[in-house]
C-alpha positions as CSV (number, residue, x, y, z in Angstrom):
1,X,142.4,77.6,76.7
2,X,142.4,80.5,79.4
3,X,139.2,81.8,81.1
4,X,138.9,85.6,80.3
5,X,136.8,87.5,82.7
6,X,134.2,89.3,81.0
7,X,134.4,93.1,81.4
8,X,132.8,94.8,84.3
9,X,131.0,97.8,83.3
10,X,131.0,101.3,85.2
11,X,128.0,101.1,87.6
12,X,126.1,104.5,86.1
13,X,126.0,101.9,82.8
14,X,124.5,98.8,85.1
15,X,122.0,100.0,87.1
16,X,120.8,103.5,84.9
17,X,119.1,102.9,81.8
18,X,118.0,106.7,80.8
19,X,115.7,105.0,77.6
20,X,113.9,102.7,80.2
21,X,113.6,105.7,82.9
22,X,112.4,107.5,80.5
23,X,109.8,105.3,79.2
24,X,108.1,105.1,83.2
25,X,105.5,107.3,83.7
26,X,103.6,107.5,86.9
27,X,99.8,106.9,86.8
28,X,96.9,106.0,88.9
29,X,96.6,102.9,90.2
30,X,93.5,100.7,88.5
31,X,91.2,98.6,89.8
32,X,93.0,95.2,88.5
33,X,96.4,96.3,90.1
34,X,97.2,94.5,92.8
35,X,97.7,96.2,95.9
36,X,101.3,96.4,97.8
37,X,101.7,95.8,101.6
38,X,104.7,97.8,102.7
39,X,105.9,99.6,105.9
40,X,104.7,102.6,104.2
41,X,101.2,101.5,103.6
42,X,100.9,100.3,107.0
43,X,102.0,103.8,108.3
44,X,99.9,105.4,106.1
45,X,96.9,103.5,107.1
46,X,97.8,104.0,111.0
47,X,98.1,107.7,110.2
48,X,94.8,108.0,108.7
49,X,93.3,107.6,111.7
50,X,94.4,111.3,112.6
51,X,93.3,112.7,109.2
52,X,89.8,110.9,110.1
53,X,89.8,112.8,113.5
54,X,90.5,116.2,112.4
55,X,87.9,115.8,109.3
56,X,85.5,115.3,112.3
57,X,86.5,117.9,114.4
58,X,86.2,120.3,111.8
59,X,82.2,119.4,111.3
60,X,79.6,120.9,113.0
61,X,79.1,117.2,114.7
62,X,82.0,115.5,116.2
63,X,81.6,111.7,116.9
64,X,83.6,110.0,119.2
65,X,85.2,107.0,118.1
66,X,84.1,104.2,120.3
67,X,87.2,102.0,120.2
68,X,89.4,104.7,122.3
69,X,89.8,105.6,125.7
70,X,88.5,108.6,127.5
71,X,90.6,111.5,127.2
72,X,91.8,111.5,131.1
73,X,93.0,108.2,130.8
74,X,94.7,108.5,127.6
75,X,96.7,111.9,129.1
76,X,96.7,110.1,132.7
77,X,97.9,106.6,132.4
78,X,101.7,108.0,130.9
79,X,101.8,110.4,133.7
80,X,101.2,108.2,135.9
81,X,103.3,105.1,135.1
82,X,106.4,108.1,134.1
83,X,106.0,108.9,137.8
84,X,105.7,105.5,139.1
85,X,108.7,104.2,136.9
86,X,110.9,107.3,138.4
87,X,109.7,106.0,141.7
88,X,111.1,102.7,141.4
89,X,114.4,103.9,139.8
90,X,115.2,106.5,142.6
91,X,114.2,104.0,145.0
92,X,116.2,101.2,143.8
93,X,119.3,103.9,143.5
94,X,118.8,104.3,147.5
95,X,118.9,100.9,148.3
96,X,122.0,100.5,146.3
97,X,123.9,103.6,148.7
């Protein structure tokens, strides 16, 4: 007895269901859901720091987080290691002429 293949399907029929679409709704998340750890998240988590910072700078009292560095070093160490980098690279394009 011959093997028949089965017959494939267009791919809007496979993958798109417009009943079960239709039946999603989007909602708040609950406090039995279980929470997802995605690339997103962690950006958005990272990011929050800035929202944090502006939210603080925007009050009458601005508190400096302790676990960063002082403003000259955070604005002076890439200065400084761009011009010592450049350094190195011009000098080591010398010594090869």
């Amino acid at each position: 007895m011959p093997k028949t293949k089965p017959a494939l399907r267009p791919a809007t029929e496979r993958f798109f269901d417009p009943e079960g679409e239709a039946a999603r709704v989007a909602r708040l998340a609950g406090e039995g859901d279980v929470a997802v750890v995605s690339p997103v998240h962690r950006l958005q988590h990272e990011l929050a720091i800035f929202e944090q910072g502006a939210a603080m700078a925007g009050g009458a009292q601005v508190a400096r987080r302790p676990d960063l560095y002082p403003g000259w070093f955070r604005v002076g160490f890439p200065i400084g290691a761009s011009a010592l980098l450049w350094a190195a690279i011009a000098w080591g394009i010398r010594a090869l002429w």
